[in-house]
C-alpha positions as CSV (number, residue, x, y, z in Angstrom):
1,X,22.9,1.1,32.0
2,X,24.3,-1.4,29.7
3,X,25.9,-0.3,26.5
4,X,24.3,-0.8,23.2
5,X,24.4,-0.5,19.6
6,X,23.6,3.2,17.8
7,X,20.6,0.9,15.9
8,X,19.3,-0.2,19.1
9,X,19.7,2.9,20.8
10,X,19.1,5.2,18.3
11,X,15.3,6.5,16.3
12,X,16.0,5.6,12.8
13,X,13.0,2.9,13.0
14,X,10.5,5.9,12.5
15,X,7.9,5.2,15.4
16,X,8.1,8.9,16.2
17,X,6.1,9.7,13.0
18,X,2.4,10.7,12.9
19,X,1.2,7.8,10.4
20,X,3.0,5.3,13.6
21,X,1.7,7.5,16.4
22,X,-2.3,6.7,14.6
23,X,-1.7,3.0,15.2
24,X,-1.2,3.2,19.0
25,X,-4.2,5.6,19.2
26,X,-5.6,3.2,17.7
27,X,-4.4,0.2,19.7
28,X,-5.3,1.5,23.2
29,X,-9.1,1.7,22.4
30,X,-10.0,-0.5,19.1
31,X,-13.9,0.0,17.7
32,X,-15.5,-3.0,18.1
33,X,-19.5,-2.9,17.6
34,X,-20.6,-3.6,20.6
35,X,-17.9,-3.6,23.2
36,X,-16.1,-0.1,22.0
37,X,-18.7,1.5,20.2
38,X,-17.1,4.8,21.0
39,X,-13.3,2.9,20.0
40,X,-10.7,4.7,17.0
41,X,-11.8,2.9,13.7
42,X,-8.3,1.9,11.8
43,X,-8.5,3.0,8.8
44,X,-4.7,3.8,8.6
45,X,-4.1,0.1,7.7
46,X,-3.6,-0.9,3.8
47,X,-4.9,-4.2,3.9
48,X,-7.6,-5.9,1.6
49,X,-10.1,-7.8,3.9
50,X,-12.5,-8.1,1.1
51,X,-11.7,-11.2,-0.3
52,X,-11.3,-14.2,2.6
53,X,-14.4,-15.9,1.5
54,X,-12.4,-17.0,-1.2
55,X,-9.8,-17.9,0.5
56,X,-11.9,-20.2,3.4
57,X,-14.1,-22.1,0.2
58,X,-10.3,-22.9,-1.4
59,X,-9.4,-23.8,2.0
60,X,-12.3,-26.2,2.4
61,X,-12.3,-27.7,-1.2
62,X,-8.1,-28.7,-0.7
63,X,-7.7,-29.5,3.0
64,X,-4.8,-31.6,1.4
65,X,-3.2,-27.9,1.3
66,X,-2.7,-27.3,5.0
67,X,-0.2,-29.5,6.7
68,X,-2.1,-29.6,9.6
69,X,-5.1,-31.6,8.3
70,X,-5.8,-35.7,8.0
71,X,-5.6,-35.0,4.0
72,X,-2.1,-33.1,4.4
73,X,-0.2,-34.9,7.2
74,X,1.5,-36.9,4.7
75,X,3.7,-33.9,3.5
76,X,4.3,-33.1,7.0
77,X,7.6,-34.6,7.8
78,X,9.3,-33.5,4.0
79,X,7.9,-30.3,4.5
80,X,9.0,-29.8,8.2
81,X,12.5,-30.6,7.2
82,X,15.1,-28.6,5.9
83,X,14.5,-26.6,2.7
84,X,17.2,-24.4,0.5
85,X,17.1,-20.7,0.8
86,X,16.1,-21.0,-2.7
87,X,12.6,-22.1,-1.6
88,X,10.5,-24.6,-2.9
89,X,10.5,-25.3,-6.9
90,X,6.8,-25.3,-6.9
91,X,6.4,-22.2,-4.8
92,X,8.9,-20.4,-7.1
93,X,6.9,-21.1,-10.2
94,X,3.3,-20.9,-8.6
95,X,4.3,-17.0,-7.9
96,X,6.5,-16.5,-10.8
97,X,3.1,-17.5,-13.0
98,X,1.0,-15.4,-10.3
99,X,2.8,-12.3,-11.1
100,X,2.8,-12.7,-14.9
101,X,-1.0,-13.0,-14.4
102,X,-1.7,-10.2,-12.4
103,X,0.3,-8.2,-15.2
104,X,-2.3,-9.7,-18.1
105,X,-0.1,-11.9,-18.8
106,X,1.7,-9.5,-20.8
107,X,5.3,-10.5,-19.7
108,X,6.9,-13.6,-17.8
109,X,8.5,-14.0,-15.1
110,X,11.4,-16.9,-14.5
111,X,11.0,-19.1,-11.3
112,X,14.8,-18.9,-10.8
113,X,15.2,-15.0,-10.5
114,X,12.3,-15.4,-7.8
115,X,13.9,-14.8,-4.5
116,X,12.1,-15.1,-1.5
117,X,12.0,-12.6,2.2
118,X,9.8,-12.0,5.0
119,X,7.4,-9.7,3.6
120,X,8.0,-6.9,1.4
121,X,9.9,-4.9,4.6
122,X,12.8,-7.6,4.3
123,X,12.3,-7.3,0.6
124,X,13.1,-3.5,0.5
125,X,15.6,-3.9,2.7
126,X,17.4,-6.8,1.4
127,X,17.4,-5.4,-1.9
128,X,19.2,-1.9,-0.3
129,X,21.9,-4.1,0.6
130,X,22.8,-5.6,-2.4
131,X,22.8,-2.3,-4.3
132,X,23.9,0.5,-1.7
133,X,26.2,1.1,1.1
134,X,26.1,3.3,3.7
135,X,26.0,6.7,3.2
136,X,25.1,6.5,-0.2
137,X,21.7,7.4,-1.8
138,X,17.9,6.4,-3.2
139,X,15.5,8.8,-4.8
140,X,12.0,8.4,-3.9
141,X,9.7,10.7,-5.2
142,X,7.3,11.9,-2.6
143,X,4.9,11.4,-1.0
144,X,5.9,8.1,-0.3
145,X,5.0,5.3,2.3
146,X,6.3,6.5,6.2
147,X,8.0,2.8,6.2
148,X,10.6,3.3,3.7
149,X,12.3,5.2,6.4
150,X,12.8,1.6,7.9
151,X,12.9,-0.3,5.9
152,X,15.4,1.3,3.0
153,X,17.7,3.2,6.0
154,X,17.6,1.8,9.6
155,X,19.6,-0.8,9.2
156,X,21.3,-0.3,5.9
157,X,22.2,3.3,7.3
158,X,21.3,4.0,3.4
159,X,19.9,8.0,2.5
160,X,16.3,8.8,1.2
161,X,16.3,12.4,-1.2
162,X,12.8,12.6,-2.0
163,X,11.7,13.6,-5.1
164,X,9.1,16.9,-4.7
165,X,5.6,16.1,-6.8
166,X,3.2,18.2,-6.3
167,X,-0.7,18.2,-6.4
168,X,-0.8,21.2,-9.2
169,X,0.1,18.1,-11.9
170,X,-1.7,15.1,-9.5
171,X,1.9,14.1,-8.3
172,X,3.2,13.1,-11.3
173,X,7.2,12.2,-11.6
174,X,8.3,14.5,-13.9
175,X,11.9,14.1,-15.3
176,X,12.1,17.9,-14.3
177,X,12.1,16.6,-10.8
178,X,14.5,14.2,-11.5
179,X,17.0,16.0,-12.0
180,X,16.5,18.4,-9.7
181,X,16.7,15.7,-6.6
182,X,20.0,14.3,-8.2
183,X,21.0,17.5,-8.9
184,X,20.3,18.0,-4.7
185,X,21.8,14.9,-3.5
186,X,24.8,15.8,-5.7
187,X,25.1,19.3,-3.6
188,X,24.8,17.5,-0.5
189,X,27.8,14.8,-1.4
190,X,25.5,11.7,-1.7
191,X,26.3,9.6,-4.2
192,X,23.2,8.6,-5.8
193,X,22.8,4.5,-6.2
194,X,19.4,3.9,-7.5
195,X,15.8,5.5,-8.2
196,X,12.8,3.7,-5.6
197,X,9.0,3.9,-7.3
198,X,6.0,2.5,-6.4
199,X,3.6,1.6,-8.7
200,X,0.4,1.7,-7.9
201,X,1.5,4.4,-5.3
202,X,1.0,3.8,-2.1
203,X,-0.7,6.6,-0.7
204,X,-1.8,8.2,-4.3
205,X,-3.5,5.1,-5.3
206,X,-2.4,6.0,-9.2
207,X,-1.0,4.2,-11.7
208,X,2.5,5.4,-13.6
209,X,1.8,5.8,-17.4
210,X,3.6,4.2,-20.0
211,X,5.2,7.1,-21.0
212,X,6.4,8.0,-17.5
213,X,7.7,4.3,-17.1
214,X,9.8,4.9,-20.3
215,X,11.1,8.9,-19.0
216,X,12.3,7.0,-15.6
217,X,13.8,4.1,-17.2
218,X,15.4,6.6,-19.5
219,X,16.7,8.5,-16.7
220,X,18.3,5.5,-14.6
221,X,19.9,4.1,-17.8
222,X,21.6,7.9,-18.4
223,X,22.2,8.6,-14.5
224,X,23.6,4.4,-14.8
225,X,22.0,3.8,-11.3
226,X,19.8,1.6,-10.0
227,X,15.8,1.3,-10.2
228,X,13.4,-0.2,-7.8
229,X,10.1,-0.6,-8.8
230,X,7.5,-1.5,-5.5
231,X,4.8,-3.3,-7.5
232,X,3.2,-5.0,-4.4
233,X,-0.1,-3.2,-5.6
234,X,-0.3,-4.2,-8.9
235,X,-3.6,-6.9,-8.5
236,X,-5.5,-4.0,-6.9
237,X,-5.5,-2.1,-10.3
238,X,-9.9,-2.2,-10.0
239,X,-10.7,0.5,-13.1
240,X,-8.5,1.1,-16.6
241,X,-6.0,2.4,-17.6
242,X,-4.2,-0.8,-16.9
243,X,-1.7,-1.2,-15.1
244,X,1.8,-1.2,-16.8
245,X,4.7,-3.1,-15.2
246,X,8.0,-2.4,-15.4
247,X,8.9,-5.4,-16.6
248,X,7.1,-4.9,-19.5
249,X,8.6,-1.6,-20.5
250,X,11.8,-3.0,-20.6
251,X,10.8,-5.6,-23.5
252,X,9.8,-3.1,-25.4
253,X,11.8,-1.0,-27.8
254,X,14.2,0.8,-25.5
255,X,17.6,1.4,-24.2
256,X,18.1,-0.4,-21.0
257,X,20.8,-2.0,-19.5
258,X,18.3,-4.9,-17.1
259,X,21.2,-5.4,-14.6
260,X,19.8,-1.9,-13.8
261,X,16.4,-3.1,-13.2
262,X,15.2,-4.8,-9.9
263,X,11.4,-5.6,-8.7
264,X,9.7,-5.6,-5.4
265,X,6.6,-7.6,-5.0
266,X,4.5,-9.7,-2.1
267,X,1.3,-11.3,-1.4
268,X,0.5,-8.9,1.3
269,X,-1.6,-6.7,-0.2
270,X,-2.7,-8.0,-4.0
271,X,-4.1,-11.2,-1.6
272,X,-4.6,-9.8,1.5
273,X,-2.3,-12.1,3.3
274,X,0.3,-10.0,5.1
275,X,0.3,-12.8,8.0
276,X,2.1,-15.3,5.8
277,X,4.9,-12.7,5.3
278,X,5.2,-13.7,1.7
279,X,8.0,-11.2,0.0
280,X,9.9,-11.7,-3.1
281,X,12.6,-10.3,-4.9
282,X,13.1,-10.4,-8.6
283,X,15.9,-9.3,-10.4
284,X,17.1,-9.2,-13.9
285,X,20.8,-8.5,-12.4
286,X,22.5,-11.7,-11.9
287,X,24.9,-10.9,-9.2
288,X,22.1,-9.3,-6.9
289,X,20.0,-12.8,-7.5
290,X,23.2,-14.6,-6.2
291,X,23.5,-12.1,-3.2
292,X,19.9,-11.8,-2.3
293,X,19.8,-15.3,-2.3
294,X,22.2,-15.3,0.4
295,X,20.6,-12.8,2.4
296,X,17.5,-14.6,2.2
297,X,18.4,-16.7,4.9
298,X,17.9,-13.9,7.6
299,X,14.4,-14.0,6.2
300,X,13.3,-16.9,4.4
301,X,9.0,-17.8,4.2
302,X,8.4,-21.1,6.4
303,X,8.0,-23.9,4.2
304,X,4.7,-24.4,5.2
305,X,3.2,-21.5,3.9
306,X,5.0,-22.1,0.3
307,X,3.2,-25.1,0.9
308,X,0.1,-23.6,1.0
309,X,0.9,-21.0,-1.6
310,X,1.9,-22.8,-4.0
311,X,-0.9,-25.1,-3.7
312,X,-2.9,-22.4,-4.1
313,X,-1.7,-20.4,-7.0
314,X,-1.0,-23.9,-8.8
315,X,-4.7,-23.8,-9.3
316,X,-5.7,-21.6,-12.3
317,X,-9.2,-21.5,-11.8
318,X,-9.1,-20.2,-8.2
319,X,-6.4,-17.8,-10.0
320,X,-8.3,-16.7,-12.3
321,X,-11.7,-16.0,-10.3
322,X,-9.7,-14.3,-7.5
323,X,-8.3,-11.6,-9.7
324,X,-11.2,-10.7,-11.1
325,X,-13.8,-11.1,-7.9
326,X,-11.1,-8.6,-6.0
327,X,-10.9,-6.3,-8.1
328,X,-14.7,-5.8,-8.3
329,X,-15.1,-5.4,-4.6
330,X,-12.5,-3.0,-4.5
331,X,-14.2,-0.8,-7.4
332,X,-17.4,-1.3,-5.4
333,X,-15.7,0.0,-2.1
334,X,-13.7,2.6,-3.5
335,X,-16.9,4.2,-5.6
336,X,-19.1,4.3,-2.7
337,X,-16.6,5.5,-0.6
338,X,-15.4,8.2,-2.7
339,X,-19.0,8.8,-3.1
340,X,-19.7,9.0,0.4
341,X,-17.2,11.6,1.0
342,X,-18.2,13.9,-2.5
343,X,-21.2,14.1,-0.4
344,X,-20.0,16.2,2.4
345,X,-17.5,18.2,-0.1
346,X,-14.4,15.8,0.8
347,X,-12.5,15.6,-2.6
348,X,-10.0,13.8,-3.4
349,X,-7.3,12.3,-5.8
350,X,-8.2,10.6,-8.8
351,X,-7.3,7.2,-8.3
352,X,-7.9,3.7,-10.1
353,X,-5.6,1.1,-7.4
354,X,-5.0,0.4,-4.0
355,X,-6.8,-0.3,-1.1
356,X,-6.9,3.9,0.3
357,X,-8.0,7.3,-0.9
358,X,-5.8,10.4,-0.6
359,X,-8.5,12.6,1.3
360,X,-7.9,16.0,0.1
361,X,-9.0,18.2,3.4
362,X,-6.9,21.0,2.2
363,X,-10.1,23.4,2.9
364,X,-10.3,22.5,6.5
365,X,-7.0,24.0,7.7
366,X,-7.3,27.5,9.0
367,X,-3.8,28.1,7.6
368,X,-1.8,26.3,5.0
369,X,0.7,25.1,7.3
370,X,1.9,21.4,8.4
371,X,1.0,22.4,12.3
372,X,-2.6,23.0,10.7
373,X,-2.2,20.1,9.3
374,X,-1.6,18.2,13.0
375,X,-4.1,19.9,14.7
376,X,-6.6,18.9,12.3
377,X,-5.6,15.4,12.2
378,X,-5.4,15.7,16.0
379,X,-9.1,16.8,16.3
380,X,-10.0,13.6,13.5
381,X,-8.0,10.9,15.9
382,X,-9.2,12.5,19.4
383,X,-12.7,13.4,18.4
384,X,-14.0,12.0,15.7
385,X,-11.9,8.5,16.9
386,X,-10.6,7.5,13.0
387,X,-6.8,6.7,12.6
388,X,-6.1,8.4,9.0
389,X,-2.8,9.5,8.2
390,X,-1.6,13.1,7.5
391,X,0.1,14.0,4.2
392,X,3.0,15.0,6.3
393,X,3.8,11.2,7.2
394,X,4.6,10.4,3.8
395,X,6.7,13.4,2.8
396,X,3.9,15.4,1.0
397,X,5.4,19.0,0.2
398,X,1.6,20.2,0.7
399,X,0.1,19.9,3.7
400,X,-3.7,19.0,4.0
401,X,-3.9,15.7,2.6
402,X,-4.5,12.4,4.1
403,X,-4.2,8.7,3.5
404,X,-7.8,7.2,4.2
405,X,-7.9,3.2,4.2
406,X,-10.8,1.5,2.9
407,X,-10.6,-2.4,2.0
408,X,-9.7,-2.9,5.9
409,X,-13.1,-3.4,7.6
410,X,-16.7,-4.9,7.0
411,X,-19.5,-3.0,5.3
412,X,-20.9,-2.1,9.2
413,X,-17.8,-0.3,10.5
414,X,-17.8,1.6,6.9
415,X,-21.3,3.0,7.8
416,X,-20.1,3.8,11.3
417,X,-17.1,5.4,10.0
418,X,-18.7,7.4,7.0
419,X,-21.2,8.3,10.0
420,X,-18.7,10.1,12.3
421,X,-17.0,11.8,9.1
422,X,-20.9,13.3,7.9
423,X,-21.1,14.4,12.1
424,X,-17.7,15.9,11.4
425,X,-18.5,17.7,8.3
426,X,-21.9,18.8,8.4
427,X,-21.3,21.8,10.8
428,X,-18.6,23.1,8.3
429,X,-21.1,25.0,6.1
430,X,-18.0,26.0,3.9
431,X,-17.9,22.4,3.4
432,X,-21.1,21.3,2.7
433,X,-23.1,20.3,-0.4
434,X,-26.5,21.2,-0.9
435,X,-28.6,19.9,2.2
436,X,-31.0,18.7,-0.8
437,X,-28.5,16.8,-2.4
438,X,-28.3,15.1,0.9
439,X,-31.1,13.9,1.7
440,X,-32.3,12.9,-2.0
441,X,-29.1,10.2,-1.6
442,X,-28.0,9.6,2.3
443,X,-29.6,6.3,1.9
444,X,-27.5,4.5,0.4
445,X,-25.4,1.5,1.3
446,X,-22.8,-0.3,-0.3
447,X,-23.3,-3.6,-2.0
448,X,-21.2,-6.5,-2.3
449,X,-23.2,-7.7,-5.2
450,X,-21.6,-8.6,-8.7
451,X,-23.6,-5.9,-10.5
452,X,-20.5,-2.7,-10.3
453,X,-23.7,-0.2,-9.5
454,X,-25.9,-2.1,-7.1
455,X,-26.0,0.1,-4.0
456,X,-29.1,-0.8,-1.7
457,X,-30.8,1.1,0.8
458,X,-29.8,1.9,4.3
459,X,-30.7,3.5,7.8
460,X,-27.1,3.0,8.7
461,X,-26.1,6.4,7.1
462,X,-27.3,9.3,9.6
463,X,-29.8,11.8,7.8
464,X,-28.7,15.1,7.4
465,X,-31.8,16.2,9.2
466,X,-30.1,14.3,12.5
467,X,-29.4,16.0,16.1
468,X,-25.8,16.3,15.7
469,X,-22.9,17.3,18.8
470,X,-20.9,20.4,18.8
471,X,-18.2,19.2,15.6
472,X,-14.9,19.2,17.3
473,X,-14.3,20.5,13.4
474,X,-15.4,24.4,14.6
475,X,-12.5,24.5,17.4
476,X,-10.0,23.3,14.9
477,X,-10.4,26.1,12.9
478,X,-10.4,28.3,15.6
């Protein structure tokens, strides 16, 4: 065999995780409605499908936008050509003034500190370059998305020292827990370089507080390392509080030194465009702009699509009607899904952002332990055929919970899916609700309408009073 490199031969890419291994259960037998009726449903995939009407009326109204149209052709040739890893002037701005919107226009954002990469993966990544080397350390307080792994170490051959948060305060960062992973990594003889959050969280689907923004920006300025803050979230924010940026805390009233301070953001999921593999980095440092800049070039968006974004974000109305239209389709969703699931006593984290729902199925194991954990979510991929992903994927210190995506399918597969989870549940009498809470509202439906609490009636919910199969849930907890 021939030799090659420890990357290429080695694991650190992650596939050998649960939340990976529910994408190729997936893969081998999809759902579709009529050709794999019996197929895993994906609902281990953040991404926001709720919105491409919008995008295919823009499309139609600016056919001038898309190079490969009569109206567009003429920017074909100075567009096909060479552009500086810079990017385009026009793409630079259009997202700088995208991001300042999404944040209520609150703060601004300066084209020139916009640096672009191939999604937010080369984002993170390119981002651990500048600021670590290897061997050397990030925080990340837990649970935390499975691809960090990836993309913060494989390559960078950078360390991850997750920060415990636990369930008992709804995972807050605490500056007690702070401390306690420096304090950790210390022991261990890491040195520490910087402080990773995201915000919204991805899986939590919370929002960091003010306050909490000021106690972490606090702690990076005494520690004098480096924060990250994953903000690719920040349009879904669907129900108040708002969200705060932390680009915003740092023009207010406190001690921060901003070459500190260093932002992660893309279109992937705020738009629902992870296709165009839009990523940017955006600095306050100077010397990581310079060096990202660089980098970029392993990475760089095809000019085309900042073509097409910047056409697109250039116009304020579509802007503006976008924002608000997505984020009422993803209160919609996530109400009646949360609903949905209160119905057959599945709780689970207060959340406000985000296009998932951390399921708490705590109640279900037949022992609090992460192989209970495994065999349940074994039993939820095998049997009941949906790809959620176990707490234990993202580093949760409590085993039990699980990432459930919802912004990733049609209103039809949600019925089929909230179907097979009632089937599940409804022969776990520990977990029922009243049987005449059920039937009074197993009717409903959700409702794309623009009124927030217009839910319209359904057969495609199965009645409580339905033949049901021997639940695969009974031998679980067996």
């Amino acid at each position: 065999m021939v030799a090659m490199s420890k990357i290429a031969t080695g694991n650190g890419h992650g596939e050998n995780s649960p939340y990976f291994d529910g994408w190729k259960a997936y893969e081998t037998n999809p759902f579709h409605p009529t050709e794999r009726p019996n197929g895993v449903i994906q609902m281990g995939l953040a991404e926001n499908q709720l919105c491409f009407d919008f995008f295919q009326k823009w499309l139609m109204k600016h056919p001038e936008a898309s190079l490969c149209s009569p109206e567009g052709v003429r920017k074909f040739k100075e567009t096909a050509l060479f552009q500086d890893y810079h990017g385009m002037p026009e793409f630079r701005k259009a997202v700088a003034k995208f991001m300042g919107k999404v944040r209520g226009d609150r703060v601004k954002f300066d084209p020139d500190r916009i640096v672009m990469s191939g999604g937010a993966t080369g984002a993170h990544e390119m981002v651990t370059f500048c600021l670590a080397d290897p061997g050397e350390a990030f925080l990340v307080p837990t649970p935390y998305y499975p691809g960090f792994d990836r993309d913060l170490r494989w390559r960078t051959r950078v360390e991850l020292v997750p920060v415990d948060c636990e369930s008992s305060n709804n995972f807050k960062i605490t500056r007690t827990a702070l401390e306690a992973a420096y304090e950790k990594a210390q022991a261990a003889n890491l040195r520490v370089k910087g402080l990773l959050i995201t915000n919204p969280s991805n899986p939590l689907g919370t929002i960091l507080d003010r306050e909490t923004l000021k106690s972490i920006v606090s702690f990076i300025n005494e520690k004098n390392i480096h924060l990250i803050g994953d903000e690719i979230y920040s349009a879904t924010v669907f129900m108040e509080p708002e969200f705060v940026s932390i680009s915003e805390i740092i023009e207010e009233d406190i001690e921060c030194n901003r070459d500190l301070i260093h932002i992660v953001y893309s279109l992937s999921k705020d738009m629902g465009l992870p296709g165009f593999r839009v990523g940017i980095v955006y600095s306050y440092n100077d010397a990581v702009v310079s060096c990202a800049r660089k980098m970029s070039s392993f990475g760089l968006v095809s000019s085309q699509t900042q073509h097409l974004i910047a056409s697109m974000l250039s116009d304020d109305d579509f802007v503006e009607s976008f924002i608000v239209e997505s984020k009422e389709r993803l209160f919609k969703r996530h109400k009646y899904f949360t609903w949905s699931l209160s119905q057959v006593g599945i709780g689970s984290l207060q959340s406000n952002a985000g296009l998932f729902i951390w399921m708490d199925l705590r109640k279900l194991l037949k022992e609090k332990t992460f192989k209970a954990e495994m065999d349940l979510w074994q039993v939820i991929i095998k049997e009941v055929k949906l790809n959620v992903s176990p707490g234990s994927s993202f580093h949760c210190q409590e085993p039990g919970w699980f990432r459930v995506c919802f912004a990733n399918m049609d209103d039809n597969t949600v019925e089929v899916a909230l179907m097979r989870i009632r089937t599940f549940m409804l022969k776990n009498n520990e977990a029922m609700v009243p049987r005449s809470k059920l039937c009074r509202r197993s009717s409903l439906k959700l409702s794309l309408s623009r009124r927030k609490d217009d839910f319209i009636t359904s057969p495609g919910i199965m009645s409580p009073h339905s033949p049901l199969p021997t639940s695969p849930l009974v031998r679980a907890r067996t």
